[in-house]
PAZAPA-4460 file (N, C-alpha, C; in steps of 0.05 Angstrom, whole numbers, plus 32768, in hexadecimal, padded with zeros to 4 digits):
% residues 132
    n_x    n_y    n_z   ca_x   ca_y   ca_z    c_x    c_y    c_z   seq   type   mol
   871D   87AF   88FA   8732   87AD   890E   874D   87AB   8900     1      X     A
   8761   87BA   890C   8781   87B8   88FE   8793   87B1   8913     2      X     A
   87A8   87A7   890D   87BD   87AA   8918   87D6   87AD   8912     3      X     A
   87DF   87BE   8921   8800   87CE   8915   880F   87B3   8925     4      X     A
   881F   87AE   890C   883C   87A1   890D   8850   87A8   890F     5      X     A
   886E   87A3   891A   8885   87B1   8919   8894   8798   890A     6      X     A
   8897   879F   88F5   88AB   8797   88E5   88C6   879A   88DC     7      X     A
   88D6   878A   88DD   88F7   8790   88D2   88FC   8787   88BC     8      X     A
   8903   87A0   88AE   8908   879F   8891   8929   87A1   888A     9      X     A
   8933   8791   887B   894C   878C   887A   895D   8786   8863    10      X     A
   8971   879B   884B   8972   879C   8835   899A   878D   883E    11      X     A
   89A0   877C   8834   89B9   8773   8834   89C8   8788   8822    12      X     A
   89BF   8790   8816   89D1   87AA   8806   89C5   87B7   87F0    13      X     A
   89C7   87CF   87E4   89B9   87DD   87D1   89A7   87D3   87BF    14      X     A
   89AF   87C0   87AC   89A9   87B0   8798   8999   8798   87A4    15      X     A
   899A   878F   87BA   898C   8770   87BF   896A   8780   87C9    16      X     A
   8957   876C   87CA   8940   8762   87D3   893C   876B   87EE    17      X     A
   892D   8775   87FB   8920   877B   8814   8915   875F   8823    18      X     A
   891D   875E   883F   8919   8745   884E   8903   875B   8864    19      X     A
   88F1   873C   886B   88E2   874E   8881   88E3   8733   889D    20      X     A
   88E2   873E   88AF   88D7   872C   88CA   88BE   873B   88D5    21      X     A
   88B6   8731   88E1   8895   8742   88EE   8896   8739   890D    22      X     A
   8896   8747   8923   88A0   8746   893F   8887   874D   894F    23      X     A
   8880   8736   8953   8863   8738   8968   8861   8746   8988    24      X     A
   8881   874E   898F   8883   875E   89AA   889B   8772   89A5    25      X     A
   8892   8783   89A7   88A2   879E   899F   88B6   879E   89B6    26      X     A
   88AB   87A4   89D6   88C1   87AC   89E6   88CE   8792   89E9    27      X     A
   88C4   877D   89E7   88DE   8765   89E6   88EE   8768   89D9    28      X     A
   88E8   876C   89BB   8900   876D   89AA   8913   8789   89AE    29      X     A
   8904   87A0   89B1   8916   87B2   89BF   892E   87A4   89D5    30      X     A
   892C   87A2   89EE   8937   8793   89FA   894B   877E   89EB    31      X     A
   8943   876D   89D3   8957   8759   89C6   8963   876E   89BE    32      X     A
   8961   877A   89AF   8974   8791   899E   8985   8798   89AF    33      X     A
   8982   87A4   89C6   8997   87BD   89D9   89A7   87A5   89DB    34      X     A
   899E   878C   89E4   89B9   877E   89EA   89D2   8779   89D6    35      X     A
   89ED   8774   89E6   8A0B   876E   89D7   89FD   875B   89C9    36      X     A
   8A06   875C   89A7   8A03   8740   8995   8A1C   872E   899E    37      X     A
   8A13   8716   89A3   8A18   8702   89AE   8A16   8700   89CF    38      X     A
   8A03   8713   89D5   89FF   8708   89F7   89E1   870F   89FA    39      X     A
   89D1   8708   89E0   89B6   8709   89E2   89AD   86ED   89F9    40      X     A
   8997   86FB   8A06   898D   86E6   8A15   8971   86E3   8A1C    41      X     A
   896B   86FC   8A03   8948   86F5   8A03   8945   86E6   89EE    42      X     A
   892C   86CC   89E5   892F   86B9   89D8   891A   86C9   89BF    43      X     A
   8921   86C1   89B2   8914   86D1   8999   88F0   86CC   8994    44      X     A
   88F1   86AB   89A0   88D1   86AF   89A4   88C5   86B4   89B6    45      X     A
   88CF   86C9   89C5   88C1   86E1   89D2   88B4   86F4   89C1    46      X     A
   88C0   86FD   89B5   88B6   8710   89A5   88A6   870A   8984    47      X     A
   88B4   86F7   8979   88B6   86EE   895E   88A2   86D4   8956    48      X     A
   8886   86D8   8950   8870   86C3   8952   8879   86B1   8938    49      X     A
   8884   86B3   8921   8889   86A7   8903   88A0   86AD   88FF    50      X     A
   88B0   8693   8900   88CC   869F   88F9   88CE   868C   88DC    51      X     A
   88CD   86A8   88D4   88CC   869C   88B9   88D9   86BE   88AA    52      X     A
   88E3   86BD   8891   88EC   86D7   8888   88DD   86DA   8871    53      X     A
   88DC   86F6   886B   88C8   8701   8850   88D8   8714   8841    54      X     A
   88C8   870A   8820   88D2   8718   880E   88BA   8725   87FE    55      X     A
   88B7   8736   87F9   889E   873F   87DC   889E   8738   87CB    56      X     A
   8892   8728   87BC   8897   871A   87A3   8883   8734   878F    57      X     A
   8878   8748   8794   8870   8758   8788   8883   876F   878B    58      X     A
   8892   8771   879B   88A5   8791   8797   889C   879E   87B1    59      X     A
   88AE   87AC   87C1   88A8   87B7   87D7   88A2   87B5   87F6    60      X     A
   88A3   87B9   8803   889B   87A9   881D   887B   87A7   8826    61      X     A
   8869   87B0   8817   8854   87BB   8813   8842   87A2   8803    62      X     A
   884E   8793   87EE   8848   8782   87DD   883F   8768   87E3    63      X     A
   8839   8752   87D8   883E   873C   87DA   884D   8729   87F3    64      X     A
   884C   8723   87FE   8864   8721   8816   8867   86FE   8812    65      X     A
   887E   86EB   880E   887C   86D0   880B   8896   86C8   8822    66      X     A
   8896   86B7   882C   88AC   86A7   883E   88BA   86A2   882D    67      X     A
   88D5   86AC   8832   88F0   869F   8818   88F8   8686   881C    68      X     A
   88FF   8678   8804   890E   8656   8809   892B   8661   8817    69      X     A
   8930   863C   881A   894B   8640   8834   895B   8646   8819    70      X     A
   895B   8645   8801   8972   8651   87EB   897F   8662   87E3    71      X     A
   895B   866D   87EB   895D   8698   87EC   8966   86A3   8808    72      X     A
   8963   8695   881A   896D   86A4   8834   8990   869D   8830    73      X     A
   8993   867B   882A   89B7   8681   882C   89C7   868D   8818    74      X     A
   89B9   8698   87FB   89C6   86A4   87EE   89BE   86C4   87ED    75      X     A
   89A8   86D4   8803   89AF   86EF   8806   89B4   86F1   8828    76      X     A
   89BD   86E2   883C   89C5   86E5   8846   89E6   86DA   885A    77      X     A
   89E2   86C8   884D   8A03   86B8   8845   8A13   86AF   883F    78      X     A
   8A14   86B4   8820   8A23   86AC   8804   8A39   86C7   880A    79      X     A
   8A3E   86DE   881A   8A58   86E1   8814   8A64   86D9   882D    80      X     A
   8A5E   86CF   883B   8A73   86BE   8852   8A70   86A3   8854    81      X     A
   8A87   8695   8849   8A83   867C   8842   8A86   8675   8865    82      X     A
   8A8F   8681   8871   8A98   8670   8890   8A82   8669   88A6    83      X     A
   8A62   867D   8897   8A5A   8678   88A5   8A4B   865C   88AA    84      X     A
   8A44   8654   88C5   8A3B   863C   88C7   8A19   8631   88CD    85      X     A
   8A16   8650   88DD   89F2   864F   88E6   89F1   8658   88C3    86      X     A
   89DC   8649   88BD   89CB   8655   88A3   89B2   864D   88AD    87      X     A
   89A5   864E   88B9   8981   8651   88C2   8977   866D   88C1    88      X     A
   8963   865F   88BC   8947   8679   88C1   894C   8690   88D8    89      X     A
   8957   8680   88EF   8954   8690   8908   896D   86A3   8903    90      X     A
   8986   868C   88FA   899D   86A5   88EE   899A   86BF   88E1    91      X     A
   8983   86BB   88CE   8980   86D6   88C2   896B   86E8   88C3    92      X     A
   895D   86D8   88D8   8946   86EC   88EA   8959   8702   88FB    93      X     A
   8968   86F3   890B   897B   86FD   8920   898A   871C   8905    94      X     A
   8996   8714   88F2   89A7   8722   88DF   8991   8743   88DE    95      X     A
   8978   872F   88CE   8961   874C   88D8   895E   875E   88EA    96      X     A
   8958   8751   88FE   894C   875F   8918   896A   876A   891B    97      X     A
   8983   8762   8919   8992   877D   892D   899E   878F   8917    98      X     A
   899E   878B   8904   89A1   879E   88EB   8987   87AA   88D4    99      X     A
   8970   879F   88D6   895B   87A7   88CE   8951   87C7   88D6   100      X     A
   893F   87D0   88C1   892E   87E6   88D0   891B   87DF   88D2   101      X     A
   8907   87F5   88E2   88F2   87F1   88F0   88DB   8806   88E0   102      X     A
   88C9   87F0   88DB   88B6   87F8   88D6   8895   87F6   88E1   103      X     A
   8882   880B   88D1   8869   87FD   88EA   8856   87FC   88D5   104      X     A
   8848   87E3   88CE   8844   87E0   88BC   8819   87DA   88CC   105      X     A
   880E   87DB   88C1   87EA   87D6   88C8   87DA   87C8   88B3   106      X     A
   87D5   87B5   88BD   87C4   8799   88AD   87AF   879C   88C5   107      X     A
   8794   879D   88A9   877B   879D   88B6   877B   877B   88BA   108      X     A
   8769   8775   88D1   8760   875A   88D6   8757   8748   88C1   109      X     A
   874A   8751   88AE   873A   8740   88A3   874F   8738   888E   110      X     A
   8768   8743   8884   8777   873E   8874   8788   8727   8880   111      X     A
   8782   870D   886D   8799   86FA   8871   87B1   86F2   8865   112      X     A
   87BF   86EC   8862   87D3   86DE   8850   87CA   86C3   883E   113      X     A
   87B5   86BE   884C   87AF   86A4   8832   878D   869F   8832   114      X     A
   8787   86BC   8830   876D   86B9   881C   877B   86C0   8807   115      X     A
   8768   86AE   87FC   876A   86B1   87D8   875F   86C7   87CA   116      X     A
   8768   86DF   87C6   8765   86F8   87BD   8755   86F8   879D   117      X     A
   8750   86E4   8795   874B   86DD   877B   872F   86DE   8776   118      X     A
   871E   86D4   878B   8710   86CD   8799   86F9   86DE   87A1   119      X     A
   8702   86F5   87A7   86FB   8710   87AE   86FD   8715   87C8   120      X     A
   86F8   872C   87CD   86FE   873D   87E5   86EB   872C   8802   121      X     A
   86FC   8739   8815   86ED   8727   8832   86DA   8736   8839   122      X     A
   86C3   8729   884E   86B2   8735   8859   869C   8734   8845   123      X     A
   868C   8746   8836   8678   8745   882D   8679   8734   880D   124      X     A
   868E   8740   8801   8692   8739   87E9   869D   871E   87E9   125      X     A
   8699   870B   8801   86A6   86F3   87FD   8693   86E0   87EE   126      X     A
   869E   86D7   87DC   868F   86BD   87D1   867D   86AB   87D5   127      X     A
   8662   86B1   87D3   8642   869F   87EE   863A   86B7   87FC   128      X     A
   863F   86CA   87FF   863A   86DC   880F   862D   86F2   8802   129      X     A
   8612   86F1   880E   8603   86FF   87FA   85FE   871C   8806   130      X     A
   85F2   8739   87F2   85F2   8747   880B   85D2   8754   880B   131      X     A
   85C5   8760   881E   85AA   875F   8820   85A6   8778   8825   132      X     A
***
């Protein structure tokens, strides 16, 4: 079993790191997008199950995927405006989603984020699991 994700991928400028969000309702967030920035009035967890932001610590959007510290989010997304005052998570989810692209990305089911890959592969080749 798979399921396609719609993800926003989001490069602050040539040279920096790729940011990702992952958007659990497509036409919601459609709908957030069309609206004027600053007269949004759909709440983001409508759409948005983990608000949390991603980086590849392997290269690519494809790679590794880890939640950035709050160090890494206020120094690639607001270390050149000292004025600003929101510096949260949700601040630079929001920064994503209306300047991000869109991508559609498909993770089979069985793939988690915190099995231990070390370990070996899921399903048959798992560790005790013998095959007959």
């Amino acid at each position: 079993m798979s399921n396609e994700v719609l993800t926003l991928i989001y490069r602050p400028h040539e040279h920096a790191d790729e940011y990702m969000v992952f958007v659990d309702d497509d036409k919601e967030f459609k709908e957030w997008r069309a609206q004027p920035e600053g007269g949004k009035s759909i709440a983001l967890s409508r759409f948005i199950g983990n608000f949390a932001v991603y980086k590849s610590i392997t290269g690519g959007v494809t790679g590794v995927l880890q939640p950035i510290s709050k160090q890494d989010l206020e120094t690639a997304f607001f270390s050149d405006d000292k004025k600003v005052k929101d510096k949260s998570v949700e601040a630079a989810i929001q920064i994503i989603l209306q300047h991000g692209r869109e991508q559609k990305q498909t993770f089979k089911a069985s793939e988690r984020s915190d099995f231990n890959t070390s370990r070996g592969g899921a399903g048959d080749n798992h560790p005790g699991t013998q095959r007959r």
